[in-house]
N, C-alpha and C positions, 0 to 999 in steps of 0.2 A: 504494500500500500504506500504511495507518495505521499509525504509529508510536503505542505506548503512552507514558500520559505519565510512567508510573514502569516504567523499563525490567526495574529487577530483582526476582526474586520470592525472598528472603530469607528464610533458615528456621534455625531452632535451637535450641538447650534451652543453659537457666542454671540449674547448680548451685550454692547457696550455700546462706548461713545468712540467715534472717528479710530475705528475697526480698518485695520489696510489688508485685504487678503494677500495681494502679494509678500508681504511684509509674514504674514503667518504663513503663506507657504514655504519661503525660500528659511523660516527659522526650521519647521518641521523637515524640510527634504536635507539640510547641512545637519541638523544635530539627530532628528532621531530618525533611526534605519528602519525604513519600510518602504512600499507602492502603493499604485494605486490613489496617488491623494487627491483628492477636489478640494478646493476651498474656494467655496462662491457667498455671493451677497453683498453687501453694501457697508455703509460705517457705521450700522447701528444691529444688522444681522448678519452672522457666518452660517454659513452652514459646511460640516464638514466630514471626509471621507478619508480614511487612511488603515492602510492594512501596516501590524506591523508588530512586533511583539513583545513592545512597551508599551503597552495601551497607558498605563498610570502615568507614563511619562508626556505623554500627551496632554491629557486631563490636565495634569500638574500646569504646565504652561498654557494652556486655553485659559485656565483659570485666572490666568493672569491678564488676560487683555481684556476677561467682563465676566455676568454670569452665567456658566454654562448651563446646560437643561439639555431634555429629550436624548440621554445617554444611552448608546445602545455599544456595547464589546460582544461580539460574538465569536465562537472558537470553531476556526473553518474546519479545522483537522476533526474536531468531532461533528463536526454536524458533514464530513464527507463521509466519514467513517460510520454515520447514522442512516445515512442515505444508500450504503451499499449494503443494504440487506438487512 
């Protein structure tokens, strides 16, 4: 069975004030290791997408640009490994 190389698939939205997504993607793709990312929305909403397998690490820094909400970590490796039988 293949293991994924970024096990978790990370999702969430950031509330704040004058939010740069570029600015949060180019922190998340230099400091923590994963794919997969999106990071859309405006300066007062993010919404966002990254596979990778420091989820906490993520959280940790979103936290820091507003309030995060609508968390969702999912673990690909078991929910493949759930799906094959």
């Amino acid at each position: 069975m293949e293991e994924t190389e970024y096990r978790y698939d990370t999702q969430l939205l950031i509330e704040g004030i004058d939010l740069d997504e570029d600015e949060i993607h180019d922190y998340l793709m230099n400091e923590i290791p994963g794919d997969c990312l999106i990071v859309v929305g405006d300066e007062e909403l993010i919404k966002l997408h990254y596979h990778t397998n420091t989820p906490w690490k993520v959280l940790e820094y979103c936290r820091t640009k507003g309030e995060i909400f609508d968390i969702v970590v999912e673990d690909m490796d078991r929910q493949s490994r759930g799906l094959q039988g």
